[in-house]
TORKEMAR-269208 format. One record per atom (N, C-alpha, C): atom name; residue number from 1; z, y, x; residue in one letter. Coordinates in nm, 3 decimals, always signed. Atoms other than C-alpha are relative to their C-alpha. Last residue first. Example, Ala and Ser with C-alpha at 12.3 -4.5 7.8 and 13.67 -1.06 7.14 Angstrom:
<rs>
R;atom;seq;up;north;east;type
R;N;2;-0.006;-0.119;-0.082;S .
R;CA;2;+0.714;-0.106;+1.367;S .
R;C;2;+0.073;+0.109;-0.077;S .
R;N;1;+0.000;-0.119;+0.089;A .
R;CA;1;+0.780;-0.450;+1.230;A .
R;C;1;+0.000;+0.120;+0.090;A .
</rs>
This chain:
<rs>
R;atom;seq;up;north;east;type
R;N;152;-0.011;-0.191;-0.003;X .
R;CA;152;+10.376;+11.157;+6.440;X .
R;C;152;+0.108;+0.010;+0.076;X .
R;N;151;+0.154;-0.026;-0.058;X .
R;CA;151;+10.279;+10.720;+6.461;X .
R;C;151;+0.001;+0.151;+0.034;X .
R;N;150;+0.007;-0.005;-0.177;X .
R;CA;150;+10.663;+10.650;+6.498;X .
R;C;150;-0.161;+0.043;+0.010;X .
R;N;149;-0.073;-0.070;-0.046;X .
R;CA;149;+10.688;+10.785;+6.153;X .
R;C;149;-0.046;-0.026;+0.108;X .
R;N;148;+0.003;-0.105;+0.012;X .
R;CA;148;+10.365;+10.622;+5.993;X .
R;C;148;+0.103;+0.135;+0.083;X .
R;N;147;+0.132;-0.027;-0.030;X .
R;CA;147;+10.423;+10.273;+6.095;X .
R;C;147;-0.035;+0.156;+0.026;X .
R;N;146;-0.015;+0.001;-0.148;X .
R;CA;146;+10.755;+10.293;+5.972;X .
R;C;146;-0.075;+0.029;+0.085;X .
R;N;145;-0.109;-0.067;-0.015;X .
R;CA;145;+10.641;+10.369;+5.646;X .
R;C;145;+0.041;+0.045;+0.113;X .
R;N;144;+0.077;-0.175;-0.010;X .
R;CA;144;+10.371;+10.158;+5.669;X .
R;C;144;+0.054;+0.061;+0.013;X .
R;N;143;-0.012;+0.017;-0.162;X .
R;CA;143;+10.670;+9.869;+5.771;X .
R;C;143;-0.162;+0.086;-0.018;X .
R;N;142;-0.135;-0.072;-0.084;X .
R;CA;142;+10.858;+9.991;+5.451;X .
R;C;142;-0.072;-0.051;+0.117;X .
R;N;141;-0.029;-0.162;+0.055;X .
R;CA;141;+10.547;+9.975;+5.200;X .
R;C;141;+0.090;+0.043;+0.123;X .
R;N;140;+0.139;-0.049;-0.077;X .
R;CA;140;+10.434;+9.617;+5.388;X .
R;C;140;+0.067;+0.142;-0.035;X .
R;N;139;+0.030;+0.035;-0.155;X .
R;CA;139;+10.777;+9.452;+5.384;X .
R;C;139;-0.117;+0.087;+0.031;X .
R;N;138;+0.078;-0.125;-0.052;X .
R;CA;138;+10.857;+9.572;+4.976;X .
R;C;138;-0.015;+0.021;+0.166;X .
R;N;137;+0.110;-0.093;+0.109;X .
R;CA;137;+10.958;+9.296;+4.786;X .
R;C;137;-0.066;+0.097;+0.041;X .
R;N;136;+0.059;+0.036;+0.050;X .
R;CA;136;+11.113;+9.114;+5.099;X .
R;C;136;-0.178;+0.024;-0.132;X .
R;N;135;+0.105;+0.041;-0.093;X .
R;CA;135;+11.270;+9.349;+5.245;X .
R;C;135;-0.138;-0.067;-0.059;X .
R;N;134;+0.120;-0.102;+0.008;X .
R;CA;134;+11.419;+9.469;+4.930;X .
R;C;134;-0.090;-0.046;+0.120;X .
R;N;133;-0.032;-0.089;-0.074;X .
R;CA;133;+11.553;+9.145;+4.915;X .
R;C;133;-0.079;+0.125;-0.015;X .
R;N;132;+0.065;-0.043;-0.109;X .
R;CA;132;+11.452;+8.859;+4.654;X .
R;C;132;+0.076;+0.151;+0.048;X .
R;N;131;+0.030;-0.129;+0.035;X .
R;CA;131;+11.679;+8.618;+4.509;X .
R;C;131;-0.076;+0.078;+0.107;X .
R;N;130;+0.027;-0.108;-0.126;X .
R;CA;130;+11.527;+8.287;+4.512;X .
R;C;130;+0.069;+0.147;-0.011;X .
R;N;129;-0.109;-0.066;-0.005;X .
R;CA;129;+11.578;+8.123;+4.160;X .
R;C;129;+0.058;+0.063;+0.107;X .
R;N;128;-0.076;-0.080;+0.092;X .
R;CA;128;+11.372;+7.813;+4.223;X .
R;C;128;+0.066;+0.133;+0.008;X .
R;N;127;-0.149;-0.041;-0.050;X .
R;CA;127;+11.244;+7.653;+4.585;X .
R;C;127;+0.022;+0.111;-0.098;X .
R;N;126;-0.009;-0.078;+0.075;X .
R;CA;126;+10.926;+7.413;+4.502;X .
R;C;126;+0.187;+0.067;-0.011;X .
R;N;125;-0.117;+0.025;+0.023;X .
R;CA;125;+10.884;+7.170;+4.841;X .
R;C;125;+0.012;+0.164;-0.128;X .
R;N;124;+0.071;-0.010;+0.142;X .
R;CA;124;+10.519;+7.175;+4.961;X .
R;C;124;+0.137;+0.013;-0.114;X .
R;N;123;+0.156;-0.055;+0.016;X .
R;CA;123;+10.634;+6.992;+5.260;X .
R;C;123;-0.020;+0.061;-0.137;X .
R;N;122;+0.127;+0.054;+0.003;X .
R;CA;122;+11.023;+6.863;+5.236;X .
R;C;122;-0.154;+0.099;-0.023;X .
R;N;121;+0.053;+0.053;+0.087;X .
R;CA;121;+11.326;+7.075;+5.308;X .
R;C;121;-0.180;-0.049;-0.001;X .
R;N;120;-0.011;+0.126;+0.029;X .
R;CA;120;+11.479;+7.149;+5.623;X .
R;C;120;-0.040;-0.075;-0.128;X .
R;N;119;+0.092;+0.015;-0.060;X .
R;CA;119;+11.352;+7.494;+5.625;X .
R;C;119;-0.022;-0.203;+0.065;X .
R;N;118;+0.134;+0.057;+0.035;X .
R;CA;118;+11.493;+7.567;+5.368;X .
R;C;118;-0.063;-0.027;+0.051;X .
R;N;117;+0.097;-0.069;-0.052;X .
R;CA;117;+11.876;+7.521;+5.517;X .
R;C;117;-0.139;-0.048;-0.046;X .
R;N;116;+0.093;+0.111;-0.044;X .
R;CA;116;+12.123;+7.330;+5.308;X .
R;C;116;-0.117;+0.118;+0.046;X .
R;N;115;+0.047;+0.007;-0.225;X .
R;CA;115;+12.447;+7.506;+5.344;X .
R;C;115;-0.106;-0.089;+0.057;X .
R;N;114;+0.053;+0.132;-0.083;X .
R;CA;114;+12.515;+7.349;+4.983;X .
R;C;114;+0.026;-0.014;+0.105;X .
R;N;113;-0.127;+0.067;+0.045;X .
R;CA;113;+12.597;+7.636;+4.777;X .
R;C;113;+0.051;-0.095;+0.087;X .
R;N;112;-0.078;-0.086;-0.048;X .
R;CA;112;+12.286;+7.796;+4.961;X .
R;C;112;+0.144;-0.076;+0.022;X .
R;N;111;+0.050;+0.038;-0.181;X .
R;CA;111;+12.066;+7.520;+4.865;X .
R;C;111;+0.110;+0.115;+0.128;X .
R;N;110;-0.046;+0.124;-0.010;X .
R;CA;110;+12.237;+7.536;+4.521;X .
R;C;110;+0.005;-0.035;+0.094;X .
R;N;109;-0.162;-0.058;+0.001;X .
R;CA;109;+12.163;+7.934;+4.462;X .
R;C;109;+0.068;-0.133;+0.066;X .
R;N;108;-0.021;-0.087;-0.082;X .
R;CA;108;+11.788;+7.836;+4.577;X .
R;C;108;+0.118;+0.024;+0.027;X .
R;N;107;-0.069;-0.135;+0.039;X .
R;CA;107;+11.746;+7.583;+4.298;X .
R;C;107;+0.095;+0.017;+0.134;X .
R;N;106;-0.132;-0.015;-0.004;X .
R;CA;106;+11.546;+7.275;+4.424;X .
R;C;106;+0.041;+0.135;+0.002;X .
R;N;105;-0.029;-0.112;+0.052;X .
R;CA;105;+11.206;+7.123;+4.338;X .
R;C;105;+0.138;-0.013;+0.019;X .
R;N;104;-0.136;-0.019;+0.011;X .
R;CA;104;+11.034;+6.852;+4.491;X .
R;C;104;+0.021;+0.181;-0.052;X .
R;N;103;-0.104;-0.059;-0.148;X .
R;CA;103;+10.679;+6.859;+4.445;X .
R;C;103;+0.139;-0.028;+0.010;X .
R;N;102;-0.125;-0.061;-0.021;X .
R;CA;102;+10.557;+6.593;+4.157;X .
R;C;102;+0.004;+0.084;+0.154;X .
R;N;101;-0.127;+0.074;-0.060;X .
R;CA;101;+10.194;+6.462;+4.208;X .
R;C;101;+0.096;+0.108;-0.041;X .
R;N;100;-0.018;-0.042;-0.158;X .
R;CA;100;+9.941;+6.593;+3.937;X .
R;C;100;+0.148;-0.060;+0.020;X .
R;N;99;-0.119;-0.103;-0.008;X .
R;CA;99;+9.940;+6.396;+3.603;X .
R;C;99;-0.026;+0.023;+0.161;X .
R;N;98;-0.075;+0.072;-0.067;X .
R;CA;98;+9.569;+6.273;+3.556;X .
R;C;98;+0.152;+0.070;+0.038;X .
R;N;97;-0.093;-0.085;-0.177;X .
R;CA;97;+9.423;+6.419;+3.311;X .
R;C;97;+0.091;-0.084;+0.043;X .
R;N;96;-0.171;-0.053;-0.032;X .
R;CA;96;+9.337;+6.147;+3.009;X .
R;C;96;-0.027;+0.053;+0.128;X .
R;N;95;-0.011;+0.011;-0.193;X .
R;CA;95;+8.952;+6.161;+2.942;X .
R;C;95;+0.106;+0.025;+0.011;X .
R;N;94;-0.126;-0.112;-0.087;X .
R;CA;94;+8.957;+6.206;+2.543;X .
R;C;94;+0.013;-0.080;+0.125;X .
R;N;93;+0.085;-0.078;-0.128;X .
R;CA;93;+8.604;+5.981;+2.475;X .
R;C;93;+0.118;+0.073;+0.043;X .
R;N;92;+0.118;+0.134;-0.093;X .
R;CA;92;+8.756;+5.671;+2.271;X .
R;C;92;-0.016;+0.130;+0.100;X .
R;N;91;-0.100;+0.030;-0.120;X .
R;CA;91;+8.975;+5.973;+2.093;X .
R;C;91;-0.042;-0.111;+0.059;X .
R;N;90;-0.104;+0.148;+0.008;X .
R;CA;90;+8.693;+6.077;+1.912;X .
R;C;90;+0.068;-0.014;+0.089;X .
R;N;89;+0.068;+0.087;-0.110;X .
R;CA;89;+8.599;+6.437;+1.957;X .
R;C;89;+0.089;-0.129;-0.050;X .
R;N;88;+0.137;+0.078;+0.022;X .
R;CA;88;+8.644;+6.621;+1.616;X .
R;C;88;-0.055;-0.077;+0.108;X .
R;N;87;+0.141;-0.045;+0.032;X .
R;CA;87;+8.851;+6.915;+1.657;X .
R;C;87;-0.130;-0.085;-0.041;X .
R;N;86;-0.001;-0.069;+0.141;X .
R;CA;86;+9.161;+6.749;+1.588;X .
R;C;86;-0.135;+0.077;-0.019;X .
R;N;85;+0.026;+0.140;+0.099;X .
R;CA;85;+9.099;+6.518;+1.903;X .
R;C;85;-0.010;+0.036;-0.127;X .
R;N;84;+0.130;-0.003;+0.004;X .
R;CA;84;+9.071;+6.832;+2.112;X .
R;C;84;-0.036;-0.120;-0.080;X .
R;N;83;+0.108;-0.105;+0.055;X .
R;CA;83;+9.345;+6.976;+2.017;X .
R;C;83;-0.152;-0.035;+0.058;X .
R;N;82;-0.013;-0.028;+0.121;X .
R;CA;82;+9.563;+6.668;+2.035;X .
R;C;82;-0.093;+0.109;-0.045;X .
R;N;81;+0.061;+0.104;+0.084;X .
R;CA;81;+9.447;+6.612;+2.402;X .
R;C;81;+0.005;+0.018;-0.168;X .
R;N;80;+0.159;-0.018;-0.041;X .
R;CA;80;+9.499;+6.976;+2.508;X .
R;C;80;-0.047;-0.116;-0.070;X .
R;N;79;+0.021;-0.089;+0.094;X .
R;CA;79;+9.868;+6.944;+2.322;X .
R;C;79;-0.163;-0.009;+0.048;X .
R;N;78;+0.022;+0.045;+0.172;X .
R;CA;78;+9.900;+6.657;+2.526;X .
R;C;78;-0.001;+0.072;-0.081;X .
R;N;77;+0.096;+0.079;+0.003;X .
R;CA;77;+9.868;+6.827;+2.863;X .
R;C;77;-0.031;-0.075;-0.161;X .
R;N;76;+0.191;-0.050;+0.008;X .
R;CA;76;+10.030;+7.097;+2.748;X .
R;C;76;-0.081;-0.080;-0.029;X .
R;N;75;+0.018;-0.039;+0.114;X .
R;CA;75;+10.367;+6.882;+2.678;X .
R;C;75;-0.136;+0.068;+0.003;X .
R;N;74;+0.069;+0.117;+0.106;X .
R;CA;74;+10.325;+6.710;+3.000;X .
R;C;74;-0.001;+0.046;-0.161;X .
R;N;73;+0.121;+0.053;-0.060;X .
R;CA;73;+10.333;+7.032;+3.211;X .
R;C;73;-0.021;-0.131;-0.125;X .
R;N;72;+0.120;-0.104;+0.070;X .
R;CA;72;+10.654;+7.147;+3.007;X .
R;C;72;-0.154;-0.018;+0.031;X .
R;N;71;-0.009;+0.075;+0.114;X .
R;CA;71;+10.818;+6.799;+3.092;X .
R;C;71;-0.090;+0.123;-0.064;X .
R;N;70;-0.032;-0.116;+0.129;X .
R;CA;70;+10.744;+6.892;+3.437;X .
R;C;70;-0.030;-0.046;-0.109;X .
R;N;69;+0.080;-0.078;+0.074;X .
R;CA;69;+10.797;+6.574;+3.649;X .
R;C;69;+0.006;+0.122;-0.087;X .
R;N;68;+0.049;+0.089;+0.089;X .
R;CA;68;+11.082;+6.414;+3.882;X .
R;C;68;-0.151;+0.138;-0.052;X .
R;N;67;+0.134;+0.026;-0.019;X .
R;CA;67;+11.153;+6.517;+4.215;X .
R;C;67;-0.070;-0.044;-0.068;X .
R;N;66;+0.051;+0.110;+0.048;X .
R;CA;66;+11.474;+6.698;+4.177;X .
R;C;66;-0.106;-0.019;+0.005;X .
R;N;65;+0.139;+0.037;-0.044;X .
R;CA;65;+11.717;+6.926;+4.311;X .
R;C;65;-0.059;-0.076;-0.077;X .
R;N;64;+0.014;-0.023;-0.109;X .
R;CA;64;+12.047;+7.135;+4.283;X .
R;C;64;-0.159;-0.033;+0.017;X .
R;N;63;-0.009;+0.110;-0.093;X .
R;CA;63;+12.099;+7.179;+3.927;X .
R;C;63;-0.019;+0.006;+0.146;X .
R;N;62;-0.088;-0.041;-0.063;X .
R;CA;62;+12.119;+7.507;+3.758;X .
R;C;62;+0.014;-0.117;+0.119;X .
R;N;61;-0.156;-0.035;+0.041;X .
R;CA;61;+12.004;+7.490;+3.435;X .
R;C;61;+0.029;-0.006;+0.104;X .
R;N;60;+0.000;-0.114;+0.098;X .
R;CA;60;+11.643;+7.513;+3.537;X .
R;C;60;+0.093;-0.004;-0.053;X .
R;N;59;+0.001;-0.140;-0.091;X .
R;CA;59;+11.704;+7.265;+3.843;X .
R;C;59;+0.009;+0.123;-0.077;X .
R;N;58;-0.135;-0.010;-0.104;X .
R;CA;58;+11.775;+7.012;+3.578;X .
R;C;58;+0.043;+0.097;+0.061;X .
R;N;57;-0.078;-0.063;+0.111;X .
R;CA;57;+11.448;+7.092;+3.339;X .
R;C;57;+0.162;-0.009;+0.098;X .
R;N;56;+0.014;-0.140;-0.006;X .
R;CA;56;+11.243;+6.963;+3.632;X .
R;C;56;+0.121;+0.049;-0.041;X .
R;N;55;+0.040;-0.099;+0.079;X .
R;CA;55;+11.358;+6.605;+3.546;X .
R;C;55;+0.018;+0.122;+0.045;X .
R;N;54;+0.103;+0.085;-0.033;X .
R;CA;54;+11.473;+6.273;+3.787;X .
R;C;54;-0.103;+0.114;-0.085;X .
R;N;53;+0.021;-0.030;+0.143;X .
R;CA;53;+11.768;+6.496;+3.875;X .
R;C;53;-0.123;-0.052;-0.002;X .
R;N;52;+0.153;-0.005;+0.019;X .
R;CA;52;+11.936;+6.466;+4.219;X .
R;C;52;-0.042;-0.012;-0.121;X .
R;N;51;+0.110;+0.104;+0.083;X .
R;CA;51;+12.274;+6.574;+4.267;X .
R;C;51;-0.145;+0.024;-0.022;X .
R;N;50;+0.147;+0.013;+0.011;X .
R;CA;50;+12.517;+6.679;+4.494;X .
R;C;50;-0.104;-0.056;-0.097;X .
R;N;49;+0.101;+0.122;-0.032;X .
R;CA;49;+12.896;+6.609;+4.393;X .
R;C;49;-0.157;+0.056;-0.019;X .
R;N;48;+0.028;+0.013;-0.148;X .
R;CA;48;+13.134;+6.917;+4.422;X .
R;C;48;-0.080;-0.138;+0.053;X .
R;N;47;-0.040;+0.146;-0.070;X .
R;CA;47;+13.338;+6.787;+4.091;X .
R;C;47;-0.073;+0.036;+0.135;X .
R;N;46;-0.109;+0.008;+0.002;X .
R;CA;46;+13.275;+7.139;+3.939;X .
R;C;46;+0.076;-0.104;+0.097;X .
R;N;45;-0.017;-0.134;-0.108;X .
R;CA;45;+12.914;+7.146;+4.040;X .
R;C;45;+0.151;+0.002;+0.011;X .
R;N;44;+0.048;+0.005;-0.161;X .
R;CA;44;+12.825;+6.813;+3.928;X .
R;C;44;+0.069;+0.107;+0.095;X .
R;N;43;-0.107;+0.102;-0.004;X .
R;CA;43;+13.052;+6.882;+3.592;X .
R;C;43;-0.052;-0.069;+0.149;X .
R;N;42;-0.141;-0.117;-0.053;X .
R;CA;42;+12.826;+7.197;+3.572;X .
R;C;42;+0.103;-0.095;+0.010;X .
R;N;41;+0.051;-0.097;-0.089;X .
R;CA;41;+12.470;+7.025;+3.565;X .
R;C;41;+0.183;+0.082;+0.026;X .
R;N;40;+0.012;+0.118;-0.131;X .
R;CA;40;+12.634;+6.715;+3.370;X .
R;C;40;-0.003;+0.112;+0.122;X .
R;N;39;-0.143;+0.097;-0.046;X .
R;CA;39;+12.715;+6.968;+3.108;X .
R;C;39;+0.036;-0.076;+0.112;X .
R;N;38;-0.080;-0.156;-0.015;X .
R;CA;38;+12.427;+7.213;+3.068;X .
R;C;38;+0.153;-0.105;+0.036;X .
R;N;37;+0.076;-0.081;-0.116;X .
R;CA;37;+12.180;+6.862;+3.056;X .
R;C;37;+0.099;+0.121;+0.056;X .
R;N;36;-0.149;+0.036;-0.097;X .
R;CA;36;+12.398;+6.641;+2.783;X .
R;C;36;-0.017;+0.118;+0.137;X .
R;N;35;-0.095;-0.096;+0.086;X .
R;CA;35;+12.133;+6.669;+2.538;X .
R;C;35;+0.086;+0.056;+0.074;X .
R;N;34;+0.055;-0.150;-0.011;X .
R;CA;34;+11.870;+6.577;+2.839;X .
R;C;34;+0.097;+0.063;-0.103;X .
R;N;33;-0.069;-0.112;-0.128;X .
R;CA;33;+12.105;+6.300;+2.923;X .
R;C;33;-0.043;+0.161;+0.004;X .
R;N;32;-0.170;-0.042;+0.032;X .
R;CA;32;+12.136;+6.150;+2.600;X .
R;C;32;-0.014;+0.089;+0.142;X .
R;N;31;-0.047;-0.104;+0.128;X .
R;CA;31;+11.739;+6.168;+2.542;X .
R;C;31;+0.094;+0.032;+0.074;X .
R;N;30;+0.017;+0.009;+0.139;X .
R;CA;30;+11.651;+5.999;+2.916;X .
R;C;30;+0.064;+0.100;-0.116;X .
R;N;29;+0.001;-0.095;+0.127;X .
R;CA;29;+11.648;+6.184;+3.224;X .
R;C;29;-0.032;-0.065;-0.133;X .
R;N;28;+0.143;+0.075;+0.034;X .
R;CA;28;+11.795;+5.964;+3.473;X .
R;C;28;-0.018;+0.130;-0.075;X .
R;N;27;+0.019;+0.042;+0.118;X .
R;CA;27;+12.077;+6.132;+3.701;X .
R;C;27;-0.114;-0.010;-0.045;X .
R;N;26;+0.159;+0.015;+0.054;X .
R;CA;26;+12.121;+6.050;+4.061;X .
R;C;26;+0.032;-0.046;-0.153;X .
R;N;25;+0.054;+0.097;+0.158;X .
R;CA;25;+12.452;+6.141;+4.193;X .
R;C;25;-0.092;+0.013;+0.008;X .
R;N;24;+0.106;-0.082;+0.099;X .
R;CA;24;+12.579;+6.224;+4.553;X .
R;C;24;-0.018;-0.072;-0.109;X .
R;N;23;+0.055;-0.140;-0.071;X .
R;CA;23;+12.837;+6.118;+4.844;X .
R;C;23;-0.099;+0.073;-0.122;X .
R;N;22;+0.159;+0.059;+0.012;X .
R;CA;22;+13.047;+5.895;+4.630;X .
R;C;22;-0.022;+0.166;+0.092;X .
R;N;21;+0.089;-0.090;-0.032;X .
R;CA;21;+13.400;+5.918;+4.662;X .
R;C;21;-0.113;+0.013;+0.051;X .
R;N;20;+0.081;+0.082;-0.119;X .
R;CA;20;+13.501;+5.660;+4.465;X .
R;C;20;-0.044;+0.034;+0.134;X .
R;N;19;-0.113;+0.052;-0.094;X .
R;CA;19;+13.771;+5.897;+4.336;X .
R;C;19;-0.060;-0.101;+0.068;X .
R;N;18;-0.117;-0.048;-0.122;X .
R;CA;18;+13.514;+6.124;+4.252;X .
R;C;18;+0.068;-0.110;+0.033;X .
R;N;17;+0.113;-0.042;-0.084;X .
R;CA;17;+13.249;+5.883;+4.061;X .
R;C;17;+0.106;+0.082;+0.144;X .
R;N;16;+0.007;+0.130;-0.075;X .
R;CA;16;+13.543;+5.730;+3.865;X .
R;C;16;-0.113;+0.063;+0.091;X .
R;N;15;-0.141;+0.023;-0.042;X .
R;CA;15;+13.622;+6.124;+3.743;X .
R;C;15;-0.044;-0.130;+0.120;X .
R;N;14;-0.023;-0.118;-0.162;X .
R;CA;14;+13.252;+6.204;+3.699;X .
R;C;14;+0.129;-0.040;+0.066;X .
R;N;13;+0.130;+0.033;-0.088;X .
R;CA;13;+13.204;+5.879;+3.450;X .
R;C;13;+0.077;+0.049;+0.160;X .
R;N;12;-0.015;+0.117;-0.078;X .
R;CA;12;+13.533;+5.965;+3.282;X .
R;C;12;-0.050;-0.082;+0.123;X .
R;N;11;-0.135;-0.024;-0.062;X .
R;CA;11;+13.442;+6.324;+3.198;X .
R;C;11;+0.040;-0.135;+0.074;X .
R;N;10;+0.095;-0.117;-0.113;X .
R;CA;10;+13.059;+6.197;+3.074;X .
R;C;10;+0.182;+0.045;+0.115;X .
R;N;9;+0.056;+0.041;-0.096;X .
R;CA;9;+13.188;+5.933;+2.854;X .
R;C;9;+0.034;+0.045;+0.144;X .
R;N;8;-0.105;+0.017;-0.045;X .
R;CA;8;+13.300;+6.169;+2.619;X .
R;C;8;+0.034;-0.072;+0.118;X .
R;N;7;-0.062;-0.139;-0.093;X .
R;CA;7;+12.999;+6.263;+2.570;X .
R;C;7;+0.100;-0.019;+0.052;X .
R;N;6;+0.017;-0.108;+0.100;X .
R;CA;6;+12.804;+5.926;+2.481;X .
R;C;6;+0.063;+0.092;+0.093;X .
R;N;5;+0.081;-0.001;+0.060;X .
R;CA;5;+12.611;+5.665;+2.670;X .
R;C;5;+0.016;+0.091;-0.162;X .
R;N;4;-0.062;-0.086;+0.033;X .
R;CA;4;+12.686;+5.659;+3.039;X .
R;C;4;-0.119;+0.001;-0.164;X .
R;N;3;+0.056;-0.018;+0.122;X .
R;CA;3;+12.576;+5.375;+3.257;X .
R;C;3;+0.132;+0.128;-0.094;X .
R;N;2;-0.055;-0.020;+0.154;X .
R;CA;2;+12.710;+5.414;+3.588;X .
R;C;2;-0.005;+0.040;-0.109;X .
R;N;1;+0.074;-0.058;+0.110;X .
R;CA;1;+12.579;+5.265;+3.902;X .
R;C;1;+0.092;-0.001;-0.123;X .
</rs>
């Protein structure tokens, strides 16, 4: 494990991480790391070390995976509480929501990058940044289509 606690840091870190040669990282998401987020995410990729991300926001720059929480999900949620406490309900009665479970989440380009097949990924598993095919986007239009020729 390797504490990391400014930028400069961050180059050194990855370096001792390579020559260890570690099979993967696991970064936290506190402040410094979420400043740090566009950096780590491409100093993973550069260095060819896997990583897991304990924050959504990871995969949305680019990361490979992670099973942590949506930080945009918890901002709602507490905006709902705040707006309903400003309206006049006492906060004694605000009923905290319960945070739904985490899925895993992993960017599509990464799983590729990877040679990690989706079908090896976990149940329920949230798969980012997909590109889609014409197949894809249009399977029913082009197999009416088809449909239609061989039918005349």
């Amino acid at each position: 494990m390797h504490e990391v606690s400014s930028p400069p840091e961050l180059e050194a870190v990855f370096a001792t991480i390579v020559r260890a040669r570690a099979g993967g990282l696991l970064v936290s998401g506190g402040g410094f790391f979420l400043g740090q987020m566009d950096r780590i995410v491409a100093l993973a990729a550069r260095h060819r070390l896997p990583a897991t991300y304990s924050l959504r926001s990871f995969v949305e720059a680019g990361g490979l995976m992670s099973y942590g929480p949506s930080q945009l999900d918890a901002y709602h949620r507490a905006g709902h509480y705040v707006a309903r406490i400003l309206k006049g309900e006492p906060v004694a009665s605000v009923s905290q929501i319960a945070e739904p479970a985490s899925a895993p989440m992993f960017d599509w380009r990464e799983l590729r990058r990877w040679g990690i097949d989706e079908r090896r990924l976990p149940a329920g598993s949230i798969v980012r940044f997909r590109e889609t095919t014409i197949w894809s986007q249009y399977r029913w239009q082009i197999s009416t289509a088809i449909a239609l020729l061989v039918a005349q």
